[in-house]
Backbone as CSV, one residue per row, in Angstrom:
resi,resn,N_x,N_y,N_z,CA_x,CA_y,CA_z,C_x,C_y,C_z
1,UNK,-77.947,37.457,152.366,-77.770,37.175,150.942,-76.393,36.554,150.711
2,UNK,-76.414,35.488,149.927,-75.147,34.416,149.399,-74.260,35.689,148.717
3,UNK,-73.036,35.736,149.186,-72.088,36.793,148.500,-71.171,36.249,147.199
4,UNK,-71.958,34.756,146.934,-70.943,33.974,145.949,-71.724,33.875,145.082
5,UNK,-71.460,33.343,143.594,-72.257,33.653,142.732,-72.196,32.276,142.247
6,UNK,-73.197,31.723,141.126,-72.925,30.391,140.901,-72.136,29.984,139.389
7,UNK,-71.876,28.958,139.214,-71.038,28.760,137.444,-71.672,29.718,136.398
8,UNK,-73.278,29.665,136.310,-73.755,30.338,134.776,-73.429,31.725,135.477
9,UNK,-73.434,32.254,136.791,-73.753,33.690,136.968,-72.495,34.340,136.499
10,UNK,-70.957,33.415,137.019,-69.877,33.966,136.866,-69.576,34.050,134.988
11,UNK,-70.200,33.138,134.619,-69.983,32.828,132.924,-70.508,33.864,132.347
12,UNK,-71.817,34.295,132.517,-72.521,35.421,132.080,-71.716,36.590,133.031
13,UNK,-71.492,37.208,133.951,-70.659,38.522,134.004,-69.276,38.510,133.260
14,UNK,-68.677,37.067,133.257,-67.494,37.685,132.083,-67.409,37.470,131.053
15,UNK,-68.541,37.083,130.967,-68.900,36.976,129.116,-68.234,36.041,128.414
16,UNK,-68.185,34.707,129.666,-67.139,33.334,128.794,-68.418,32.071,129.206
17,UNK,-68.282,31.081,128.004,-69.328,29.954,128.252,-68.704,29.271,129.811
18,UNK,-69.668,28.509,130.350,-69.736,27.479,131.531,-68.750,26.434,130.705
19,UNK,-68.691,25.655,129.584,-68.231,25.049,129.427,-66.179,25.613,129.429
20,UNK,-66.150,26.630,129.148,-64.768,27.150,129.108,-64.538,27.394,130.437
21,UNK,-65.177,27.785,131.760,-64.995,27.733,133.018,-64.986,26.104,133.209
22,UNK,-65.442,25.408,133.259,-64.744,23.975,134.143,-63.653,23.198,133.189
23,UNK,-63.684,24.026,131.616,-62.033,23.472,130.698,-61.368,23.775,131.548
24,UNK,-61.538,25.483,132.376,-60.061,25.960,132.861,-59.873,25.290,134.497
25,UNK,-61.211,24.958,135.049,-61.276,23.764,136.609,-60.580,22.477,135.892
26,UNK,-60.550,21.776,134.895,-59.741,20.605,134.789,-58.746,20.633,134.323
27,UNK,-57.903,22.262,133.480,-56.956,22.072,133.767,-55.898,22.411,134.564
28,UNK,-56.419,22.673,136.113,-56.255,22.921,137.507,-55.646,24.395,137.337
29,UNK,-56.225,25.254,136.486,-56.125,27.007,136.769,-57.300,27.792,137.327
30,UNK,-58.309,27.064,137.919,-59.416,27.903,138.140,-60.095,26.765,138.916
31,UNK,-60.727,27.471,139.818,-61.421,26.299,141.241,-62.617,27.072,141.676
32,UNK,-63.768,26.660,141.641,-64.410,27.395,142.719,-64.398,27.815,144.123
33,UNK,-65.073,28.254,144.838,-64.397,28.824,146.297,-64.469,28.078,146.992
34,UNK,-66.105,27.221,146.538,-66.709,25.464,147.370,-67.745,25.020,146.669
35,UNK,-67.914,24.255,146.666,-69.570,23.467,146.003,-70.338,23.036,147.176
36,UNK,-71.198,23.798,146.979,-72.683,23.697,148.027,-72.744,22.461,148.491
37,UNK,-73.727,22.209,149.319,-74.650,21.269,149.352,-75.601,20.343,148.344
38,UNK,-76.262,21.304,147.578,-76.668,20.619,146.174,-75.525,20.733,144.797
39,UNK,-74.318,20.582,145.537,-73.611,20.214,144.271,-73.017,21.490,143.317
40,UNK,-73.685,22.827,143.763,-73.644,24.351,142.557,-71.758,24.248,143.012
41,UNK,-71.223,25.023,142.216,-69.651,25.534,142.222,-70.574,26.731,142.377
42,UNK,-69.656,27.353,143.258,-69.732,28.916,144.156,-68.846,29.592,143.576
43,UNK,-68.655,30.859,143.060,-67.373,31.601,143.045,-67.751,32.603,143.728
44,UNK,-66.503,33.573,144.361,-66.378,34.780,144.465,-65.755,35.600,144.103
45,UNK,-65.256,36.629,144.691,-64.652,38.138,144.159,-62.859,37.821,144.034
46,UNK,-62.564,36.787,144.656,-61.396,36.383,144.368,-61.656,35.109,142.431
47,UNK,-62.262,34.474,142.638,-62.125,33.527,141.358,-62.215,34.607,140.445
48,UNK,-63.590,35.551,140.494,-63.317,36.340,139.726,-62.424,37.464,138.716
49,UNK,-61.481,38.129,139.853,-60.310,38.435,139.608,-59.338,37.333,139.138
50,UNK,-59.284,36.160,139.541,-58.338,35.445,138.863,-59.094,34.923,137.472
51,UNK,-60.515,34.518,137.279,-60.784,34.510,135.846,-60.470,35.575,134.741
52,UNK,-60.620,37.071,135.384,-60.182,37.977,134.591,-58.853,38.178,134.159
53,UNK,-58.051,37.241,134.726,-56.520,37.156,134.560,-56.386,36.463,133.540
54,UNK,-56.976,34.988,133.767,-56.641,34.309,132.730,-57.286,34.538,131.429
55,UNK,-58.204,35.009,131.495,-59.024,35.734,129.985,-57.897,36.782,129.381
56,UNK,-57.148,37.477,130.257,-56.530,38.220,129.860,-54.988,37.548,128.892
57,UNK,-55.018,36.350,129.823,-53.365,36.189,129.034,-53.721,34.980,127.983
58,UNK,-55.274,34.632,127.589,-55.494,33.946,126.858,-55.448,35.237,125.612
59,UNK,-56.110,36.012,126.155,-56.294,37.529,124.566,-54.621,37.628,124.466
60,UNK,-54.240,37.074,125.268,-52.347,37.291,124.971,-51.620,36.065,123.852
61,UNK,-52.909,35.048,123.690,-52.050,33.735,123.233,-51.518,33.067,123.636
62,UNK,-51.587,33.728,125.157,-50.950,32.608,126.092,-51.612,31.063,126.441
63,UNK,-50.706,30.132,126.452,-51.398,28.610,126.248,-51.901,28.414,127.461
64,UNK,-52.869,27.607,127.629,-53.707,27.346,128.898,-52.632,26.742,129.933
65,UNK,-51.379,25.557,129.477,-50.654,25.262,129.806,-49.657,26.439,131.063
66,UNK,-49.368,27.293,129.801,-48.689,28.132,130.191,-49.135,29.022,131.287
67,UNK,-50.121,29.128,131.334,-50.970,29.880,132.520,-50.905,29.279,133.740
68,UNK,-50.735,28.035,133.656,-50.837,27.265,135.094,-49.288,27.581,135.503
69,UNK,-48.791,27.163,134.265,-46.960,27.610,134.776,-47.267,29.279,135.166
70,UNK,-47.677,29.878,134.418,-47.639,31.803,135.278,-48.187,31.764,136.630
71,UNK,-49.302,30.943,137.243,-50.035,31.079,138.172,-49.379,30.239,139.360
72,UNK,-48.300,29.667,138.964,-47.870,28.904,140.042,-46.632,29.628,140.504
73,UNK,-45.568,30.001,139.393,-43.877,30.721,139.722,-43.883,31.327,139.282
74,UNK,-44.636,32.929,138.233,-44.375,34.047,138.061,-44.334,34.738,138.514
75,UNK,-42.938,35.686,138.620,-42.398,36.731,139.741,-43.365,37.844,138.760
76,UNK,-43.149,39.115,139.662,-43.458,40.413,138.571,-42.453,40.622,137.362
77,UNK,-41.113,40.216,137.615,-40.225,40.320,136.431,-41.250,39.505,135.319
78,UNK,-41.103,38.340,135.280,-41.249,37.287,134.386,-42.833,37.709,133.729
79,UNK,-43.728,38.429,134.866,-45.187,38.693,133.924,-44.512,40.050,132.999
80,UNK,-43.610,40.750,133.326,-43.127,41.992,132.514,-42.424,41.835,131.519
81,UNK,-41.713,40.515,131.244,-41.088,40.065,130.336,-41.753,39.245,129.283
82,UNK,-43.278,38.649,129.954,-44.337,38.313,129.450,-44.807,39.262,128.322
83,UNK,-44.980,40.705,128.846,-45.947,41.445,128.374,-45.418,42.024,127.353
84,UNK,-44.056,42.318,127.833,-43.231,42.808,126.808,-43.064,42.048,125.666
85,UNK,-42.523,41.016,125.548,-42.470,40.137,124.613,-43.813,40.006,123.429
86,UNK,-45.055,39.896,124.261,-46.395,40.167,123.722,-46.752,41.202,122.992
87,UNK,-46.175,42.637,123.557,-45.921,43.528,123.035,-45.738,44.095,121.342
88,UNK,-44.249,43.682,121.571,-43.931,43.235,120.392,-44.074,42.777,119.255
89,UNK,-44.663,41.653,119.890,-45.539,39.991,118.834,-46.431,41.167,118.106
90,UNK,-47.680,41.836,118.808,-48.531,42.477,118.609,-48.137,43.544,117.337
91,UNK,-47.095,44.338,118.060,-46.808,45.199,116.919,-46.310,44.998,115.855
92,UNK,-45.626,43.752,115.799,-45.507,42.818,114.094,-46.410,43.071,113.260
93,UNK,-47.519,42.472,114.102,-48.795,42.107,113.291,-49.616,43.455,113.238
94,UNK,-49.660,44.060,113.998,-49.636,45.865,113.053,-49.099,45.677,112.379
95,UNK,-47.529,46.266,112.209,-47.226,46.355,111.341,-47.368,45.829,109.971
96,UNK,-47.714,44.169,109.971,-48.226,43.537,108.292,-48.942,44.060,108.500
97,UNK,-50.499,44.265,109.144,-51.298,44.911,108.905,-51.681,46.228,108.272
98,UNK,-50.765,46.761,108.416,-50.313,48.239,107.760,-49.470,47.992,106.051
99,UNK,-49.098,47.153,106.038,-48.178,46.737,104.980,-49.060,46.418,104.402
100,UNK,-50.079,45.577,104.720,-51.533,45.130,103.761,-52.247,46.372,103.293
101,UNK,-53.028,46.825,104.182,-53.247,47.963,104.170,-52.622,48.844,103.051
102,UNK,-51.559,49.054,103.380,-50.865,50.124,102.090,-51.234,49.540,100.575
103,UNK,-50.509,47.962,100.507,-50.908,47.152,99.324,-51.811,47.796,98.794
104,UNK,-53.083,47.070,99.413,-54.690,47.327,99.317,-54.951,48.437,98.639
105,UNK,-54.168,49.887,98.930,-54.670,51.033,98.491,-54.195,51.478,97.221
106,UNK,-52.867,50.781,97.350,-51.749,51.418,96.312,-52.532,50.572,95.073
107,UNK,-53.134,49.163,95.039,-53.453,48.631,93.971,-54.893,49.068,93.667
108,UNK,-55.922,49.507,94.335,-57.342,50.254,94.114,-56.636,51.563,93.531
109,UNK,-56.014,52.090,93.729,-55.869,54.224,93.325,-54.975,53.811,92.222
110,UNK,-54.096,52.325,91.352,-53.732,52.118,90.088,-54.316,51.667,89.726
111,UNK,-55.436,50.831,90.171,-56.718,50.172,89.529,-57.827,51.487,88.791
112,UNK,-57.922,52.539,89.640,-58.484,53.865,89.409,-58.207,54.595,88.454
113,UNK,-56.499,54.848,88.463,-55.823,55.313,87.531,-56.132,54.838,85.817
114,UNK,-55.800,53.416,86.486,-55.661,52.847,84.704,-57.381,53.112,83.871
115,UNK,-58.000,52.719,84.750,-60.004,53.059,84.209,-59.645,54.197,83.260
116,UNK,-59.362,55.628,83.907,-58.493,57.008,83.043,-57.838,56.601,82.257
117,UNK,-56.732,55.749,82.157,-55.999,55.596,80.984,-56.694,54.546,79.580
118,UNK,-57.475,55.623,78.779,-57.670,54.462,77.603,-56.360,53.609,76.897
119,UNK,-56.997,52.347,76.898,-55.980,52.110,75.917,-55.952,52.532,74.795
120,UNK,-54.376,52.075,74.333,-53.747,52.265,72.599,-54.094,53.850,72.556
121,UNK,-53.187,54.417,74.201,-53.710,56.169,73.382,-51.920,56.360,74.479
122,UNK,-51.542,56.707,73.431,-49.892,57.067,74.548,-50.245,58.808,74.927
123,UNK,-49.774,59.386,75.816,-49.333,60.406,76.946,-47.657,60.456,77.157
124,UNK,-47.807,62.030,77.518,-46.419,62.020,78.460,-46.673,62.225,79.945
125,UNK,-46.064,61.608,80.698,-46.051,61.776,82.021,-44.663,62.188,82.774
126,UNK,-44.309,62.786,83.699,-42.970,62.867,84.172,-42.440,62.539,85.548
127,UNK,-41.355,61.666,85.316,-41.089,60.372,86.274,-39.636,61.514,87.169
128,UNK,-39.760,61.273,88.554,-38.726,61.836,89.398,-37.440,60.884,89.108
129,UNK,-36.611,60.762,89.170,-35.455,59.699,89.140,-35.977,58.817,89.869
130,UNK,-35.762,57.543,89.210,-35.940,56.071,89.998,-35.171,54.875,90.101
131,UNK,-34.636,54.626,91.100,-33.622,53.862,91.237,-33.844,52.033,91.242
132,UNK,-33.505,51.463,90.537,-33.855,49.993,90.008,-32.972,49.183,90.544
133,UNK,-33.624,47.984,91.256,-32.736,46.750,91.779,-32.619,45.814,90.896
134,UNK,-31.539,45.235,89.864,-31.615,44.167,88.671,-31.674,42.758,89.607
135,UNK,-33.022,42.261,89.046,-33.202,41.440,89.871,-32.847,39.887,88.785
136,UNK,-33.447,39.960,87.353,-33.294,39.017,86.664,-32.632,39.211,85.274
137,UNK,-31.348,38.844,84.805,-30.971,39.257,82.954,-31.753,37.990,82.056
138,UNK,-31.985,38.265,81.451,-32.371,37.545,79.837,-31.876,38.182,79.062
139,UNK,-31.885,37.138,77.809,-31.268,37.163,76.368,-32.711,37.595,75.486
140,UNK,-32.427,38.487,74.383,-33.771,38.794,73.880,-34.713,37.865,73.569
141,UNK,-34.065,36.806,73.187,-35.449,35.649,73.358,-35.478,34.605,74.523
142,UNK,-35.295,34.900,75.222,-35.323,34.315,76.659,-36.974,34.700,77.185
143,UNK,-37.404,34.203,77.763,-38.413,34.381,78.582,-38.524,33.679,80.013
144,UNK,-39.074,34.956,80.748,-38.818,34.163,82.343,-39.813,33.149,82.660
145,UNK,-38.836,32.254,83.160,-40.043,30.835,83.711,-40.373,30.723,85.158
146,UNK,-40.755,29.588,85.777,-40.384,29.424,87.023,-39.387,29.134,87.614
147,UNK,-38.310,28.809,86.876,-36.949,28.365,87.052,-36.446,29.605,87.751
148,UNK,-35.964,30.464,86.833,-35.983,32.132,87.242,-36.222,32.357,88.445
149,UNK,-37.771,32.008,88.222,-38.216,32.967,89.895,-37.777,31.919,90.918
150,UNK,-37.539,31.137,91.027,-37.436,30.428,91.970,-35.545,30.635,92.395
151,UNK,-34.998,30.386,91.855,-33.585,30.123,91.863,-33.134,31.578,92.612
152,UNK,-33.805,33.101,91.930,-33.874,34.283,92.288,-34.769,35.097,93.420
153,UNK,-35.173,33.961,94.399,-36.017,34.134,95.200,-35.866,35.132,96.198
154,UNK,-34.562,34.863,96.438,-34.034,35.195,97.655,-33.948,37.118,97.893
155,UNK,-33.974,37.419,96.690,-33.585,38.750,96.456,-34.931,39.542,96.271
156,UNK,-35.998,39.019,95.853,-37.548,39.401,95.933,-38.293,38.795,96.842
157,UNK,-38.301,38.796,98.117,-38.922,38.242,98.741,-40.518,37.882,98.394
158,UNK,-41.063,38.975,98.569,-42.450,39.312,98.227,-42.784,39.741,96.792
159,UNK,-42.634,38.279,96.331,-42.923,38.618,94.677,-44.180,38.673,94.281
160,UNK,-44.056,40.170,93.429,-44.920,41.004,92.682,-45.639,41.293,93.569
161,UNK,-45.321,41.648,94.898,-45.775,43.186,95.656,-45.447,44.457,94.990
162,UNK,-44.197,44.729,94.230,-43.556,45.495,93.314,-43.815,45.436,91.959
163,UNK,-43.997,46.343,91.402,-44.386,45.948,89.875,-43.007,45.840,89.014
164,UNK,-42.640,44.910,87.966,-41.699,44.551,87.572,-41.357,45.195,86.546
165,UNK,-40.442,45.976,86.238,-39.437,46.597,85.315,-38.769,45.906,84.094
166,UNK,-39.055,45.756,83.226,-38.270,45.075,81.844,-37.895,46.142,80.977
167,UNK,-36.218,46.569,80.969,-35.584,47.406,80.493,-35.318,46.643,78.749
168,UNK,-35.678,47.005,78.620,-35.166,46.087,77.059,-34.279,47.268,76.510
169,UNK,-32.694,46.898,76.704,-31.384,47.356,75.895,-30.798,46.767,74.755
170,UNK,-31.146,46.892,73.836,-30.188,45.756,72.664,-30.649,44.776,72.773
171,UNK,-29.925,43.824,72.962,-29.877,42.456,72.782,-30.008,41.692,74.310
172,UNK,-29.872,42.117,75.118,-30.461,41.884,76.981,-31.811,42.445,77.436
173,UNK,-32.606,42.055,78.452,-33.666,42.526,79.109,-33.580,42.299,80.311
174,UNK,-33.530,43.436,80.929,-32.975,43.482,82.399,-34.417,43.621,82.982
175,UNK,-34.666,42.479,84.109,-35.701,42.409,84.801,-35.393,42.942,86.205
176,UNK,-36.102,44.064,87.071,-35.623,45.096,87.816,-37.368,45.480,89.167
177,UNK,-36.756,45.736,90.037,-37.755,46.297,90.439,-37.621,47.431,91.431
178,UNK,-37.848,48.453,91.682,-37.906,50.001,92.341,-37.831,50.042,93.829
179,UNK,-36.155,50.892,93.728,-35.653,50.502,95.161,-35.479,52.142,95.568
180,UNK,-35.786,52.167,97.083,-35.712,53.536,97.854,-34.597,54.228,97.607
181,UNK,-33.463,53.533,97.443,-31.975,54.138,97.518,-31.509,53.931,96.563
182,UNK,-30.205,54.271,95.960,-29.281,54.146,94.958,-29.202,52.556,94.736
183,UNK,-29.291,51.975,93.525,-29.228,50.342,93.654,-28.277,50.080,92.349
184,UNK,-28.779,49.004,91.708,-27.580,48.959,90.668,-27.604,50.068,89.140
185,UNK,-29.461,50.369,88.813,-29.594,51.197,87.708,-30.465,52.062,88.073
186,UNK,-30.621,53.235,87.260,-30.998,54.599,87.326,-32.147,54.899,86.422
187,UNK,-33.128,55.046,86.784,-33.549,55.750,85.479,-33.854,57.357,85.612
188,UNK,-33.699,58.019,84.587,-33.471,59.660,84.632,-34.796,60.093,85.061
189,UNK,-34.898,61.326,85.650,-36.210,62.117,85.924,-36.274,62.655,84.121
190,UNK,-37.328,63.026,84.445,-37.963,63.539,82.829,-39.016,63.194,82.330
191,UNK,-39.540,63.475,81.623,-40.958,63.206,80.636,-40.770,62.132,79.773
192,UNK,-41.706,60.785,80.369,-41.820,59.607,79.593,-42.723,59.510,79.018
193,UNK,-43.005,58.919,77.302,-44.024,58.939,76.687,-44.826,57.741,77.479
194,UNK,-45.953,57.060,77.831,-46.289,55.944,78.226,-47.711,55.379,77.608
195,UNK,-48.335,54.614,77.593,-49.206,53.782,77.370,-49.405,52.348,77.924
196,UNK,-50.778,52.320,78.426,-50.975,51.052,78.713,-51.688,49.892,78.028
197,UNK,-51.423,48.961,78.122,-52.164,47.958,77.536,-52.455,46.318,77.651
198,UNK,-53.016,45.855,77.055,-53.336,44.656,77.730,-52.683,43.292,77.000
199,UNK,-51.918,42.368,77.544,-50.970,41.332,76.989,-52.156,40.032,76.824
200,UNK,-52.851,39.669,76.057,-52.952,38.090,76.073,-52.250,36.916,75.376
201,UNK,-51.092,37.036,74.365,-50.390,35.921,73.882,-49.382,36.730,74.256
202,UNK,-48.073,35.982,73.960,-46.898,36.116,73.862,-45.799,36.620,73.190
203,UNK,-46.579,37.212,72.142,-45.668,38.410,71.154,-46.627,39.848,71.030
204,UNK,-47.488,39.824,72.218,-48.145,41.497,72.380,-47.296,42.180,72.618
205,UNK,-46.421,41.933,73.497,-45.153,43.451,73.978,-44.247,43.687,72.893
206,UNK,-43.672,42.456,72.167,-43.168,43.012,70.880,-43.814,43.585,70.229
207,UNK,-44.880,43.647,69.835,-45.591,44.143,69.216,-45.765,45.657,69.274
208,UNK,-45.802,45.695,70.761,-46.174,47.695,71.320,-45.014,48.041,71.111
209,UNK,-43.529,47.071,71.324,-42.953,48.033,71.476,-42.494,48.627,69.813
210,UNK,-42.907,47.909,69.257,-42.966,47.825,67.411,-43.648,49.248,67.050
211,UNK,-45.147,49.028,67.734,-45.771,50.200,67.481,-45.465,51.842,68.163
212,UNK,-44.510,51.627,69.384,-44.152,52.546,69.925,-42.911,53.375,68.785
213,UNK,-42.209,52.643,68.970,-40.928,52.942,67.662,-41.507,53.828,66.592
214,UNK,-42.780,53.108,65.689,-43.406,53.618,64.940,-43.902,55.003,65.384
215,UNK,-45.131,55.165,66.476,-45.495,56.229,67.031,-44.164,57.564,67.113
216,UNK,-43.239,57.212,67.752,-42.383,57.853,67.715,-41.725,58.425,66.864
217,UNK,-41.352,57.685,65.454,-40.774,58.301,64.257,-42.326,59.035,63.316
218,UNK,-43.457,58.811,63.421,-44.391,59.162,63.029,-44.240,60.973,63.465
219,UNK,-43.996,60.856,65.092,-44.237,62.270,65.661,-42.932,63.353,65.853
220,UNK,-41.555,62.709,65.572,-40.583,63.071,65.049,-40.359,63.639,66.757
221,UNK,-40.617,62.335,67.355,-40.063,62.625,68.512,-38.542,61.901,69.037
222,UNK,-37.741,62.106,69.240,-36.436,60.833,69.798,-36.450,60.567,71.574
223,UNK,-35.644,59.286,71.639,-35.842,59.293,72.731,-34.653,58.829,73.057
224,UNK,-34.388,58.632,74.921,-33.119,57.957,75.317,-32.963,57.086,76.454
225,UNK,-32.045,55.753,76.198,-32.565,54.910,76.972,-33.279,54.206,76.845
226,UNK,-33.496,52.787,77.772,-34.029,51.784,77.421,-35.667,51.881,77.169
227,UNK,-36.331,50.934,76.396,-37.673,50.881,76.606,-38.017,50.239,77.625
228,UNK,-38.901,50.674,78.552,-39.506,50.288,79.588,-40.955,49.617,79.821
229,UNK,-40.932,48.204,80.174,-42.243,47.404,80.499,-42.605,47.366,81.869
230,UNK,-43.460,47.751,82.118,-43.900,47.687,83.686,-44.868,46.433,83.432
231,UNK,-44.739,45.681,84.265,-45.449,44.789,84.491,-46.287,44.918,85.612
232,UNK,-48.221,45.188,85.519,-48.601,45.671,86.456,-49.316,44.664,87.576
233,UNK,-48.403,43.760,88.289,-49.090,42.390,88.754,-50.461,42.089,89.123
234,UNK,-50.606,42.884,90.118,-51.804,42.712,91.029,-52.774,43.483,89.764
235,UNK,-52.294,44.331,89.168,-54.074,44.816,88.312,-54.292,44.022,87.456
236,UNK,-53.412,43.009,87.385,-53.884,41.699,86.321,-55.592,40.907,86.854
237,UNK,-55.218,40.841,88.201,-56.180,40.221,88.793,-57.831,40.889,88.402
238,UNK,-57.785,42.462,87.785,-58.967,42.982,87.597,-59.134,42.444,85.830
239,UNK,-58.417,41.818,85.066,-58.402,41.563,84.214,-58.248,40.148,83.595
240,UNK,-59.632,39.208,83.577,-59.424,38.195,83.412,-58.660,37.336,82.078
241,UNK,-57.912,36.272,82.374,-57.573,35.678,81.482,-56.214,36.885,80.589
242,UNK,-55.786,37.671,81.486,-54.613,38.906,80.660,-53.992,39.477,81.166
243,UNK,-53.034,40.083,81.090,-51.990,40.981,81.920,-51.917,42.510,81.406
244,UNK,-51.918,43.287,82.508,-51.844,44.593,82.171,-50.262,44.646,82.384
245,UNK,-50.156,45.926,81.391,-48.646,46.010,80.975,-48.460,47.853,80.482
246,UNK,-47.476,47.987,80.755,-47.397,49.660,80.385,-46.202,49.984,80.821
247,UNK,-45.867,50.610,79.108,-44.634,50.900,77.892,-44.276,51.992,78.631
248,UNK,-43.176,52.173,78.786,-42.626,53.787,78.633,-41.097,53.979,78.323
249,UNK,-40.996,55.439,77.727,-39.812,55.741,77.373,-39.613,56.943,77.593
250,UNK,-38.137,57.439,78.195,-37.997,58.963,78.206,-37.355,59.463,76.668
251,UNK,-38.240,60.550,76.988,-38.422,61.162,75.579,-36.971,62.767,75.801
252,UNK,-36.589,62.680,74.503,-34.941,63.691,74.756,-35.818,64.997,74.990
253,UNK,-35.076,65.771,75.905,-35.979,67.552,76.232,-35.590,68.292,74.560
């Protein structure tokens, strides 16, 4: 019995087309052992092992190019410095993957949340201390453009992965977004009144925060500190043609 196997036999045990076995014969990384008499390419237990190589450092990204360079002068250092390097690459891309991942969940379980929150019905909720990165100032009638975001890029990388903070103090609106550590502003732990709601023109948030004021002297409640707009990016996307948005203020103990 022939101990060599022929092109489709070797294609079918490693589960790669005939046509990707003679890509890798022309580009002189892979040879059969001999071609018969009628012409068949033969492999054996050696091509084999070396096809399983190169399948392997192709699942690596390694360029076909590059393989002929590994197969000709790679010491064991240089395949270890290979792998390592690969390594690495790999665990990047975990890692976004995980970063997506988190996204993904954090915006479904506030997508969840808000369904619970009717609108035009305020609550108190109570916020741990949260520390704010000022990312953009405006003047009370200022509104952010693309100018803004662009010029301020550098400091939000991944804009509106974070939901955006609009402190409205007086006569400024500090645009901010929620940092792990101590950053430039604070906001206090305590019980914030909040409500959510939905923006389609351009004088809705004045508006809430009009009606909040009101709500508040209605219930003879005071409060301290800025009014707070969360801007909720990504749950906009469940809301066509509008932006979800949600007010809060800490309310005095």
């Amino acid at each position: 019995m022939n101990e060599y196997i022929t092109i489709s036999e070797i294609s079918k045990l490693m589960n790669v087309s005939v046509h990707q076995i003679r890509y890798f014969e022309e580009k002189e990384i892979l040879y059969p052992a001999y071609i018969d008499k009628n012409q068949y390419r033969m492999y054996g237990i050696n091509e084999i092992y070396q096809l399983s190589q190169i399948l392997l450092l192709r699942k690596l990204n390694v360029s076909v190019k590059q393989i002929k360079k590994c197969m000709m002068s790679y010491s064991a250092n240089d395949y270890s410095q290979l792998f390592t390097k690969t390594l690495k690459e790999i665990q990047s891309e975990i890692d976004q993957l995980i970063t997506l991942k988190d996204v993904i969940q954090k915006v479904l379980k506030e997508h969840d949340a808000s369904q619970d929150k009717p609108e035009n019905h305020y609550q108190m909720k109570y916020f741990d201390t949260r520390h704010m990165k000022q990312w953009i100032q405006l003047g009370e009638e200022e509104q952010i453009n693309a100018r803004n975001l662009y010029e301020k890029r550098l400091q939000l990388p991944n804009l509106f992965e974070s939901d955006l903070h609009y402190l409205y103090n007086y006569n400024r609106i500090n645009i901010c977004f929620e940092s792990v550590r101590p950053a430039d502003l604070k906001l206090e732990q305590g019980y914030y009144l909040i409500k959510s709601f939905i923006v389609t023109e351009d004088n809705d948030i004045l508006e809430e925060i009009k009606k909040l004021q009101q709500y508040i002297q209605e219930n003879q409640y005071s409060y301290v500190g800025e009014i707070i707009i969360l801007e909720k990016s990504y749950l906009s996307m469940f809301s066509n043609n509008s932006l979800l948005y949600e007010i809060q203020v800490k309310i005095c103990d």
